[in-house]
C-alpha positions in Angstrom: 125.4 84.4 89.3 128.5 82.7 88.2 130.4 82.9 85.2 129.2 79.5 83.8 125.2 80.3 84.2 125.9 83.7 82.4 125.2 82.3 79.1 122.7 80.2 80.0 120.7 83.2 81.3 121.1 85.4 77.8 119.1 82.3 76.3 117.2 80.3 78.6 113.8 82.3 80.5 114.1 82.5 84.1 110.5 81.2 84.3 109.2 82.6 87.6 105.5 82.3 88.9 103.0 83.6 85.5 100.5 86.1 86.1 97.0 85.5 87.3 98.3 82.8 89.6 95.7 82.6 91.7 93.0 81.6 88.9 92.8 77.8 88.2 95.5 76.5 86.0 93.5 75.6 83.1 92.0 79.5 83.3 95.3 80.9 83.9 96.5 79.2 80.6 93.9 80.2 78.0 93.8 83.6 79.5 97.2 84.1 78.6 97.4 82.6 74.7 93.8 83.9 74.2 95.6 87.3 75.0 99.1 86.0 73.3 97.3 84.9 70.3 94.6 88.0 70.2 97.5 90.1 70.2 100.0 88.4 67.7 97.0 88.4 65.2 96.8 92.1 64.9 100.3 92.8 64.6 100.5 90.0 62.3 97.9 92.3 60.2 99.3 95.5 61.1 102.7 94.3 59.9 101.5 92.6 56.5 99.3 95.3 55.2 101.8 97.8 56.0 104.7 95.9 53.8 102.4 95.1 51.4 100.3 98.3 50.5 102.7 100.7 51.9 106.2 99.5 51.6 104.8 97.7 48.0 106.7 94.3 49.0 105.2 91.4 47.7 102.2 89.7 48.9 103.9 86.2 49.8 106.8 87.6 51.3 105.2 90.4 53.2 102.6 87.2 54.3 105.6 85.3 55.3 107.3 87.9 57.2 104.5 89.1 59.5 103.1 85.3 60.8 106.9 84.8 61.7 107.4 88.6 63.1 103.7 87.9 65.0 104.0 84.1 66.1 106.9 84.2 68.9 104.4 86.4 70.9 102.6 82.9 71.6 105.8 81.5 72.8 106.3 84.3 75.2 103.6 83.2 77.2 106.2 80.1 78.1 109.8 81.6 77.1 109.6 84.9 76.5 113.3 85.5 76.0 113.6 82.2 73.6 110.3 84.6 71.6 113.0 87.7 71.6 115.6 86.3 70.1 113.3 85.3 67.2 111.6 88.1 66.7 114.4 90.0 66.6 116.1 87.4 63.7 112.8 88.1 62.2 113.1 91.8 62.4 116.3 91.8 61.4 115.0 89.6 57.5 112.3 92.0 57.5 114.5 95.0 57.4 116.6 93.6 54.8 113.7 92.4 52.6 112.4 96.3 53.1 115.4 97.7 52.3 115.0 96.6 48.9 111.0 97.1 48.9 109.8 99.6 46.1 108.2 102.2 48.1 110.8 102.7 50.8 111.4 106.7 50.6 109.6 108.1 52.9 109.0 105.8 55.3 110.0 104.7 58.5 113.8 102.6 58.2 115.5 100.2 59.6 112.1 99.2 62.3 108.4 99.9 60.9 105.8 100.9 63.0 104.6 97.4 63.4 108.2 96.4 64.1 108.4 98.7 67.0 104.9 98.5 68.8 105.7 94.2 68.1 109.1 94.8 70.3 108.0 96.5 73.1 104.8 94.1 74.0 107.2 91.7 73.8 109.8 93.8 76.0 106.8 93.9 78.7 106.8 90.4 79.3 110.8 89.9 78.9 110.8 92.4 81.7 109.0 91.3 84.1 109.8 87.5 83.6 114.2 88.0 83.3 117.1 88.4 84.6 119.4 91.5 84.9 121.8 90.3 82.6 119.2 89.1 79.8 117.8 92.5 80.0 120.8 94.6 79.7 121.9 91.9 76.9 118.4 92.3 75.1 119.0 96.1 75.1 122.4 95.8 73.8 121.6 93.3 71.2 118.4 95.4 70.0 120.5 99.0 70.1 123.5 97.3 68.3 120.7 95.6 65.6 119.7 99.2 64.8 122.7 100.9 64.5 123.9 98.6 62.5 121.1 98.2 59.7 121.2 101.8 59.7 125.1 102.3 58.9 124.4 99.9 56.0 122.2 102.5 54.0 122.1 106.2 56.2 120.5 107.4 53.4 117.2 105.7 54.1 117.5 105.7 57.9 114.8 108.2 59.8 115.7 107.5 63.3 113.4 104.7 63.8 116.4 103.0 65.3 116.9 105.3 68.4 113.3 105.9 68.9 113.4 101.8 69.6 116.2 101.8 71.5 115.0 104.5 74.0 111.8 103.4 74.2 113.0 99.5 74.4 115.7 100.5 77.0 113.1 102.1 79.1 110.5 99.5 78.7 112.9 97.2 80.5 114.0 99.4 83.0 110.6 100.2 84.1 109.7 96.4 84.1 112.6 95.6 85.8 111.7 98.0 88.7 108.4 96.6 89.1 109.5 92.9 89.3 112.1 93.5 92.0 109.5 95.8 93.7 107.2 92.5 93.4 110.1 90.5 94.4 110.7 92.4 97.8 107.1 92.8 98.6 107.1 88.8 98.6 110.1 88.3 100.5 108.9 91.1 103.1 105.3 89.3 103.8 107.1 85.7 104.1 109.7 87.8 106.5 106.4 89.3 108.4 104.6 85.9 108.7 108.0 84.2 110.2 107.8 87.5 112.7 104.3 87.0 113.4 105.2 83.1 114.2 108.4 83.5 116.0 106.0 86.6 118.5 103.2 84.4 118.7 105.7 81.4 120.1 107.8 84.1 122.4 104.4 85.0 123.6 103.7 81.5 124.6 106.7 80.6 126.2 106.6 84.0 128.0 103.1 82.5 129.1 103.8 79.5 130.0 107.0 80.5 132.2 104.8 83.2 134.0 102.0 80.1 134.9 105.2 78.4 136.0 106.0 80.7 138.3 102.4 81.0 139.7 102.1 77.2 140.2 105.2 77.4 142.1 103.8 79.5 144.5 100.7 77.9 145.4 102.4 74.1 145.3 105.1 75.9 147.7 102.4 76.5 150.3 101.2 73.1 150.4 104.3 71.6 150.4 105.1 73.8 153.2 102.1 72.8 155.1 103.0 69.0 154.8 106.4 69.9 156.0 105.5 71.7 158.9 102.5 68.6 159.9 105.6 66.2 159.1 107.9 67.7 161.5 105.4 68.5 164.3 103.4 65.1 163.7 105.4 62.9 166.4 105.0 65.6 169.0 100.6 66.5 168.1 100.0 62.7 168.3 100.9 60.5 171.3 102.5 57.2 171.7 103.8 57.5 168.6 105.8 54.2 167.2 109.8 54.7 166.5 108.8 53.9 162.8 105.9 55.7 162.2 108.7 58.8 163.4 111.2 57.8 160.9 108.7 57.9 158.2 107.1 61.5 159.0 110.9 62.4 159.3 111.3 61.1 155.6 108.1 63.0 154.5 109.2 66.4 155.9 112.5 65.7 154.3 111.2 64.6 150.8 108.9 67.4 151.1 112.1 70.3 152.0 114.2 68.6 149.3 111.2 69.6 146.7 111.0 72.8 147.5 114.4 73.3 147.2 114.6 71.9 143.7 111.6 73.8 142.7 113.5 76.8 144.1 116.3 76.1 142.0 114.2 75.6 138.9 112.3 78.7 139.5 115.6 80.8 139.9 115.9 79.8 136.1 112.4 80.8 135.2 112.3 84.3 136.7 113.7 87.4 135.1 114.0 90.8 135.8 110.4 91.7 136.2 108.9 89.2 137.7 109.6 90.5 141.3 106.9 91.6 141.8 105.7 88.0 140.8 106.5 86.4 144.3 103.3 88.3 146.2 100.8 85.2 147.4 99.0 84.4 144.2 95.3 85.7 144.3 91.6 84.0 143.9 88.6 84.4 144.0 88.2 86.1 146.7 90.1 89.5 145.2 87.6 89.6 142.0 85.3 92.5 143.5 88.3 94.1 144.6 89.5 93.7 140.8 86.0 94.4 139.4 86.2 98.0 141.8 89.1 99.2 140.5 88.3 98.1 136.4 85.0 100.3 137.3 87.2 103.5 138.8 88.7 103.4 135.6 85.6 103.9 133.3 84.2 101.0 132.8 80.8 100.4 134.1 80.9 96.7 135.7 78.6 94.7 137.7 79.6 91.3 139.1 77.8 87.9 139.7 78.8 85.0 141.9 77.0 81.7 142.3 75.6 81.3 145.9 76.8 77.6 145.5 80.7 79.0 145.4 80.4 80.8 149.1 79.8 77.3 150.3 83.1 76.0 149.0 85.0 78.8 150.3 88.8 77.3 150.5 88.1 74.2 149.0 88.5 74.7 145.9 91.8 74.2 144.1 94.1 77.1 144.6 95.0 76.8 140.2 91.8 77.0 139.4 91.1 79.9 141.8 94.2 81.8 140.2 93.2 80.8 136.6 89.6 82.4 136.9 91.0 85.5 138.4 93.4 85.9 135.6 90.9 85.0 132.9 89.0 88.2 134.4 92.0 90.4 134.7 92.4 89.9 131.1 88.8 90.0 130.2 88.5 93.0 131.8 91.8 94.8 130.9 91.1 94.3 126.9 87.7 96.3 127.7 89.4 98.8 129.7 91.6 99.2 126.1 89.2 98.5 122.9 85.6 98.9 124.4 86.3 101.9 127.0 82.6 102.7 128.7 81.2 99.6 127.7 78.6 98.0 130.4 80.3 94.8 131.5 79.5 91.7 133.0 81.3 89.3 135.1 79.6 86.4 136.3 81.4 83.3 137.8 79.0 79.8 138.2 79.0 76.5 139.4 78.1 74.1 137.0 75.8 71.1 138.1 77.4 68.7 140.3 80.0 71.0 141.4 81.8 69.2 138.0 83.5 73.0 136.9 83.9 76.5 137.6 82.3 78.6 134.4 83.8 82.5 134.4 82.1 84.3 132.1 83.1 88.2 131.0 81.1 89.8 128.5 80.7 93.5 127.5 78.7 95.3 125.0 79.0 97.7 122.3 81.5 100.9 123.1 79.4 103.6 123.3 82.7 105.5 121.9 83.1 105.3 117.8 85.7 102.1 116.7 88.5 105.8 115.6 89.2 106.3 118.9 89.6 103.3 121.0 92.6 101.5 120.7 93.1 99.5 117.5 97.1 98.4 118.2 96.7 95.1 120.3 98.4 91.9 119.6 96.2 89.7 120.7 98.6 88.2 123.4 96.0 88.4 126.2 94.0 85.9 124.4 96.6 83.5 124.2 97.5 83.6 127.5 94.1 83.2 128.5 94.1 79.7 126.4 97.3 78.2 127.2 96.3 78.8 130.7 92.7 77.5 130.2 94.3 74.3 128.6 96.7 73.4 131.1 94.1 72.8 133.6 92.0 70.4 130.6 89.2 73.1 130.7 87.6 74.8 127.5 88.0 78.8 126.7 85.7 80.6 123.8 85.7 84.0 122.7 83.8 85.7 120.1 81.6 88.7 119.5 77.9 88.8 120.7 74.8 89.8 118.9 75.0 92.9 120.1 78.2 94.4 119.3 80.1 93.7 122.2 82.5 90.7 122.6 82.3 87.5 125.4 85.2 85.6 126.8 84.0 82.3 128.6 86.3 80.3 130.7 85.0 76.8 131.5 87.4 75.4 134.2 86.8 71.9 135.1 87.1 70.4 139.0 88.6 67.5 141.1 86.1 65.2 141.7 86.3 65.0 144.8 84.3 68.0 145.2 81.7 66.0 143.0 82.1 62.9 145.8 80.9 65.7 148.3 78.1 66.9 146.4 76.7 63.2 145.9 77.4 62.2 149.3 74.1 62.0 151.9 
C-alpha cells in the first residue's frame, strides 16, 4: 500500500466478499440487516434506558443519543469502518452530555456499558471486513478517545476507558487473525486447483508421448516390411519393366526416409525411462500371460475371449491390439491396488459384424474392509486409459457396479475392411 491510498484506507471499507455468500443475494441481504437492525434495536434500548433512569439525563436527549449511538450498526452491514467513525463521534457527544448528567457518581465514566458492548459488535465486523492500517488506526483513535475524556475530569473516571481499549484492541486482533487465516485458506485451494490442473495436463502429455512412442513401434514394422518387399520386389517378380524398378526403388526410399524422420522425432519423445519402452509392443496374444501373473499376485481372475477373435488371429490392427492390452493392464493393476482379492473378470468380444473390439474388466467388492486398501491414487490410470481410448475414435466407461465392485469397458472400433470380409460370400 502506498502512501497516497493510506488515507483512503483509514476511511473508505475495504469491502471484501459478505458473509453467507453462498445464499441467494436477496437472502444474504435481509439476513444481514434483520441481524444489523435486531441488534441496533436493543442497544438502542439498553443505551436509552440506561441514560435515562440511571444516569437521570433527560428523556429527549438520552432518546436522541441512543438511535444515533444504535443506527451506524445498519450501515456496517455495507461500510462498516464509515459506521465506526460515527459511532465513535456519537460516543464521544454521549460522554460529554453524561458528564454533566445528574446521577453520574458511581457509575461507569467516560464509556457506559451500552457504549462498550455497542463498540465491540461493531469491532467484529470492522475486523474481519479491514485493513491493517484501519485497524491499528481504529485502535489508536478509540484508546486516544478514552484517555482523553478521562484526563478532562479523573475524578469521575472508573477505568471504563482501558477496559475498552483492551478489550477493543484484542477484538481486532483476533478478527484480524481469522480474516488472514480465511484469506490464506482461499489462496491455498485456488493454488491446489491450479496444481491439480497443471498434474492432470502433465499427466496427459506424459500419456500421449508414451502412445507416441508405442505407435512408433508398430508403424516402424510395417514400414519396414514395405521397405524390404520394395527392395526385393524387382528380383521376386520376373520381367520386371525399367519403370516399374525405379518406382519400387522410390517406395523403398520414401519408406527409409520415414523411418528415419520418425527416428528423429522419437529421439525427442523418449526420456530416461522409457528404455525399456523399445521391446516389440504386445497384443492380444500376451493377455493370459498378463491375466497369470495379476492372479499370482492375489487377485482371483478368470479370462474370456470371443471364439470369433481366434479366427482373426493377425489381422487385426496392431493399435488396436496394443490398446486393449493396455486397457487391461490398467484395469487390472488398479484392482491389484484398491480391490486386493477381489474376483475379477476379463472378457474381450467381437461385436456384430466384426465392426469393434469390446474389452471389458470388471471386479467385485474387496473382500478386505475400504481401511486397508490403498486410498492414495491419482486417478492417472484412468486417463490414460481415455486419451488412449479416444485416439483410436472408440468409447471408454467406467463406473461402479451394483454390487460393489467397479467395471472399466473399452469399446474399440475396427477398419472396415474386416467388416468387407465378414459380409463377403
Amino acid at each position: 500500500m502506498n502512501a497516497l491510498e493510506w488515507p483512503r484506507a483509514l476511511f473508505v471499507s475495504q469491502r471484501p466478499a459478505p458473509p453467507l455468500s453462498t445464499t441467494s443475494r436477496f437472502a444474504r441481504r435481509w439476513v444481514r440487516y434483520g441481524v444489523a437492525a435486531v441488534t441496533a434495536a436493543a442497544l438502542g434500548a439498553l443505551g436509552g434506558w440506561t441514560m435515562f433512569h440511571v444516569y437521570g439525563l433527560d428523556a429527549v436527549p438520552a432518546a436522541v443519543l441512543a438511535v444515533v449511538q444504535a443506527a451506524p450498526l445498519l450501515l456496517a452491514v455495507s461500510r462498516p469502518l464509515q459506521a465506526w467513525w460515527i459511532m465513535t463521534a456519537a460516543d464521544l457527544a454521549a460522554s460529554v452530555a453524561l458528564r454533566h448528567a445528574p446521577h453520574l457518581e458511581g457509575n461507569s465514566w467516560p464509556w457506559p456499558p451500552a457504549v462498550i458492548v455497542g463498540q465491540l459488535v461493531l469491532l467484529v465486523v470492522v475486523a474481519r471486513r479491514e485493513r491493517r492500517a484501519a485497524l491499528v488506526t481504529v485502535w489508536v483513535v478509540l484508546t486516544a478517545s478514552g484517555l482523553v475524556m478521562a484526563a478532562v475530569s479523573p475524578h469521575d473516571r472508573d477505568g471504563s476507558d482501558l477496559l475498552l481499549a483492551v478489550l477493543g484492541g484484542g477484538v481486532l486482533l483476533v478478527g484480524r487473525v481469522l480474516q488472514e487465516r480465511q484469506e490464506a485458506l482461499r489462496r491455498l485451494g485456488e493454488q491446489r486447483l491450479i496444481a491439480q490442473a497443471e498434474r492432470a495436463r502433465h499427466t496427459l502429455l506424459e500419456e500421449r508421448a508414451r502412445i507416441a512412442r508405442e505407435l512408433h513401434d508398430v508403424v516402424a514394422h510395417h514400414m519396414s516390411v514395405i521397405t524390404v518387399q520394395a527392395d526385393s520386389a524387382p528380383y521376386r517378380i520376373t520381367g520386371t519393366p525399367p519403370a516399374a524398378r525405379e518406382e519400387f526403388a522410390a517406395i523403398a526410399a520414401a519408406a527409409r526416409q520415414s523411418l528415419s524422420e520418425m527416428r528423429m522425432l522419437l529421439g525427442v519423445l523418449r526420456n530416461e525411462d522409457a528404455d525399456r519402452e523399445r521391446a516389440p509392443q504386445p497384443g492380444l496374444d500376451a493377455v493370459p500371460h498378463l491375466v497369470e501373473t495379476t492372479g499370482r499376485a492375489g487377485v482371483p481372475v478368470t479370462l474370456s475371449v470371443d471364439d470369433a477373435l481366434q479366427g482373426l488371429k493377425g489381422l487385426l490392427p496392431p493399435v488396436v491390439e496394443l490398446s486393449a492390452y493396455r486397457v487391461v493392464q490398467e484395469a487390472l493393476a488398479n484392482v491389484v491396488r484398491h480391490a486386493t482379492g477381489a474376483p475379477t473378470h476379463v472378457d474381450l468380444t467381437l461385436s456384430p459384424n466384426r465392426a469393434g473390439l469390446t474389452v471389458r474388466v470388471a471386479n467385485a467388492a474387496p473382500e478386505r474392509s475400504p481401511d486397508t486398501l490403498e486410498t492414495t491414487g491419482t486417478g492417472h490410470g484412468l486417463v490414460g486409459m481415455r486419451e488412449r481410448v479416444r485416439l483410436l475414435g472408440g468409447v471408454l466407461e467406467t463406473g461402479p457396479t451394483d454390487d460393489g465392485g467397479f467395471q472399466v469397458t473399452a469399446r474399440l472400433p475396427l477398419p472396415t475392411s474386416l467388416r468387407e470380409e465378414t459380409l463377403s460370400p
